[in-house]
N, C-alpha and C positions, 0 to 999 in steps of 0.2 A: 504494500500500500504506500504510495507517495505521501510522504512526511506533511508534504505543503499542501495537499489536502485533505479539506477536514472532513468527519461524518456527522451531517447533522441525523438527532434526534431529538424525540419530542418526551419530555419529562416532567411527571406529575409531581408536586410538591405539595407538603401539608402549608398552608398559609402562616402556620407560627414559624417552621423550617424554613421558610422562602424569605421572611423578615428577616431570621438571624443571619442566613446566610447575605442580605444586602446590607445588615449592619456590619459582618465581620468584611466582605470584599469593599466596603468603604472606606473600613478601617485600615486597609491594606493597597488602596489606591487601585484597587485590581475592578475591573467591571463584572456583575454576577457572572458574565459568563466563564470567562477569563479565571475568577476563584474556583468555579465549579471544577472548571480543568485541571486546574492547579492543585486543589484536593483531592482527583482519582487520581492525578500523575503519582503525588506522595504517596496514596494509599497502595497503585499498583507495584511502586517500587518497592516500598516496605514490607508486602506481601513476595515479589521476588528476594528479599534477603530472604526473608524468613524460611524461604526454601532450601535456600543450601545448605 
């Protein structure tokens, strides 16, 4: 899969989750989308350690 492109998809969020998460990527200068990435990229990486 090419790097530079992205896959969109369409994701349901509970309304109190979708606030925190536009308080914490505000707080972090990042746009919801952009955090959202940013916290599976961590979480997929840190699930790769965890396997070796």
């Amino acid at each position: 899969m090419d790097e530079k492109a992205k896959k969109q998809i369409l994701l349901r969020l509970s309304p109190k989750l979708w606030e925190e998460l536009v308080k914490w990527s505000e707080d972090e200068f990042r746009s919801i989308n952009g955090q959202i990435e940013y916290l599976l990229t961590e979480a997929v990486n840190k699930h790769k350690k965890g396997k070796k």
